[in-house]
C-alpha positions as CSV (number, residue, x, y, z in Angstrom):
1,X,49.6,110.8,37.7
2,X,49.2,112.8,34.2
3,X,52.0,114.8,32.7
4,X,49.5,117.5,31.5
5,X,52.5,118.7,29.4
6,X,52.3,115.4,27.5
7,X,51.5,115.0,24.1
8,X,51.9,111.6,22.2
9,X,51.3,110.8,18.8
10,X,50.1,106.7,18.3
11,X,50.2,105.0,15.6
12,X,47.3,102.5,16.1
13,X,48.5,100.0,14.0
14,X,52.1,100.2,14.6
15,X,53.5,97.3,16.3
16,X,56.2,99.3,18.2
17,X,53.5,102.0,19.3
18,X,51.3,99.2,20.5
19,X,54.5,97.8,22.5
20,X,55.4,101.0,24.0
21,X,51.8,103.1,24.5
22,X,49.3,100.2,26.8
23,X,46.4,100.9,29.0
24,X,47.5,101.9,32.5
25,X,47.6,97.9,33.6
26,X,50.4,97.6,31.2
27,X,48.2,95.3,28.1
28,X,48.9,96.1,24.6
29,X,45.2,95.4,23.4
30,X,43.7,98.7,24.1
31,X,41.6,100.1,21.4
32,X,40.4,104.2,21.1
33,X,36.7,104.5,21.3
34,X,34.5,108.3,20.9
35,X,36.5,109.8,24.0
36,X,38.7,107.2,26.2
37,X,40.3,103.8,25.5
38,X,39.0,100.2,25.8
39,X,41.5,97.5,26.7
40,X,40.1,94.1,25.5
41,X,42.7,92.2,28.3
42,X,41.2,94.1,31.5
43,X,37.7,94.1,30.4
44,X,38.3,90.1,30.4
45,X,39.4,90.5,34.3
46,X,36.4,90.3,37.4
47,X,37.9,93.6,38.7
48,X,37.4,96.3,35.9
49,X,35.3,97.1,33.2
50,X,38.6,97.6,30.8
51,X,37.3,101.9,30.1
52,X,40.6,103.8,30.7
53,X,41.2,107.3,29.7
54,X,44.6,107.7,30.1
55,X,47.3,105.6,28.1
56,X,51.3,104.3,29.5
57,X,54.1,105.3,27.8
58,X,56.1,103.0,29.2
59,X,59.3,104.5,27.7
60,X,59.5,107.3,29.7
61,X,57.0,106.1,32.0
62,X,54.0,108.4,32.6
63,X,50.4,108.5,31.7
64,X,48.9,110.4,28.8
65,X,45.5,111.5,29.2
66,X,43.6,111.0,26.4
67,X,42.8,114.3,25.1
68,X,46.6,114.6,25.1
69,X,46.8,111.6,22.5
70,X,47.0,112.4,19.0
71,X,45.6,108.9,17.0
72,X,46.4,107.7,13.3
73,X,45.7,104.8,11.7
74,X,46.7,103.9,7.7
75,X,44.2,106.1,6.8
76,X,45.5,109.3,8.6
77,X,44.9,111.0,11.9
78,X,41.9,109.1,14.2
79,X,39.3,112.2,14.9
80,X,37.9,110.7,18.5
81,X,35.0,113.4,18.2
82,X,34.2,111.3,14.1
83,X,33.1,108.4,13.8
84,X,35.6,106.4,11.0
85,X,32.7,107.3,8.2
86,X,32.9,111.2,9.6
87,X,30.2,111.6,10.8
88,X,29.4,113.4,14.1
């Protein structure tokens, strides 16, 4: 279940962040997309599609929903409303 209190800030190309933030099956190759996550690992599996919109910390062990995840990358924070060239 969510911790709606939960707010996480990811790093998306931070090796440790990678390691401890994973789709909700636990895989490390999740990617953000407009407003949920794709994991590349799941999508590869007969049973799911790999869309997800909640990620693991598995640290402390709960799910994040995705609204609730604040995104950055080398270039600074990850708007999921922008694309990466800003626009709408």
């Amino acid at each position: 279940m969510p911790d709606d209190e939960a707010v996480a800030t990811v790093n998306i190309e931070d090796r440790t962040d990678r390691w401890r933030f994973r789709c909700p099956n636990g895989h490390t190759t999740w990617e953000p997309t407009n407003h949920h996550f794709w994991c590349r690992t799941c999508a590869r599996m007969d049973s799911t599609d790999g869309v997800f919109d909640q990620l693991r910390d598995v640290r402390d062990d709960r799910l994040i929903a995705r609204e609730r995840v604040n995104l950055h990358d080398r270039v600074g924070p990850y708007d999921k409303d922008l694309d990466r060239r800003g626009e709408v």
